[in-house]
SEFI-562964 format. One record per residue (C-alpha): x, y, z. Coordinates in steps of 0.2 Angstrom, whole numbers. Layout:
// SEFI-562964
R,X,Y,Z
R,X,Y,Z $
...
// end
This chain:
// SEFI-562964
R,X,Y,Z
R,-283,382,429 $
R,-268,373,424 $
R,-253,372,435 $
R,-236,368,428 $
R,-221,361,439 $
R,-204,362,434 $
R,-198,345,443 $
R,-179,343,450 $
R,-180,327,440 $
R,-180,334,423 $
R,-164,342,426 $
R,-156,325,436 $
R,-160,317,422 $
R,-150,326,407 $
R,-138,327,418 $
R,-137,308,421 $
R,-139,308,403 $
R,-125,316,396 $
R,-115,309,409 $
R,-119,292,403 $
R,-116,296,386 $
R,-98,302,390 $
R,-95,286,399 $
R,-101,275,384 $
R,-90,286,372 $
R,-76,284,385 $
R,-77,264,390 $
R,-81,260,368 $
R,-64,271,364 $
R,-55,260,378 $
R,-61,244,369 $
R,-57,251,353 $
R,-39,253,358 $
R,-38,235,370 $
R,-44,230,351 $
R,-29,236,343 $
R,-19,232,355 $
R,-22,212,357 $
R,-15,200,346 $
R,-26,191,333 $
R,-25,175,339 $
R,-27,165,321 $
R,-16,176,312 $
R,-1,175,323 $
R,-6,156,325 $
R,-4,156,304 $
R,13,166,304 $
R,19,157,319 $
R,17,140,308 $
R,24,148,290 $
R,38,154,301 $
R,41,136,310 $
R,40,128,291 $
R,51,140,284 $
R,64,138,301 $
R,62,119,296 $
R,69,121,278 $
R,80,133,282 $
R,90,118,294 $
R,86,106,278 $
R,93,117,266 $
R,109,122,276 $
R,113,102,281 $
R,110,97,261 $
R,123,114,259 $
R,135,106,273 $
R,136,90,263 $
R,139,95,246 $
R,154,106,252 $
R,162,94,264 $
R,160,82,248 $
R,169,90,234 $
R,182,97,247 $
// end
């Protein structure tokens, strides 16, 4: 004769399951955003470098521009 039990722990256990798996999806979409969200560290550093250079050349430009006007005036 062959006896089959139904244990409580089947049940405990897809419940635990599923409720793992919504946690996963939930804390991996929260990383996902925090992703987005957070600068990219070697990009901006590149941008903030082109933008120092072309700040730089700017002044250079504007100085050389200065002295050719105050000189013909």
């Amino acid at each position: 004769m062959r006896l089959i039990v139904s244990l409580p722990f089947a049940k405990l256990d897809q419940a635990n399951g599923s409720g793992l798996k919504k946690l996963k999806e939930k804390y991996t979409q929260e990383l996902q955003e925090l992703n987005k969200s957070k600068p990219k560290d070697k990009g901006d550093e590149g941008l903030l470098e082109n933008l120092a250079r072309l700040n730089a050349q700017l002044g250079v430009s504007r100085d050389s521009l200065v002295c050719l006007h105050t000189s013909r005036s």
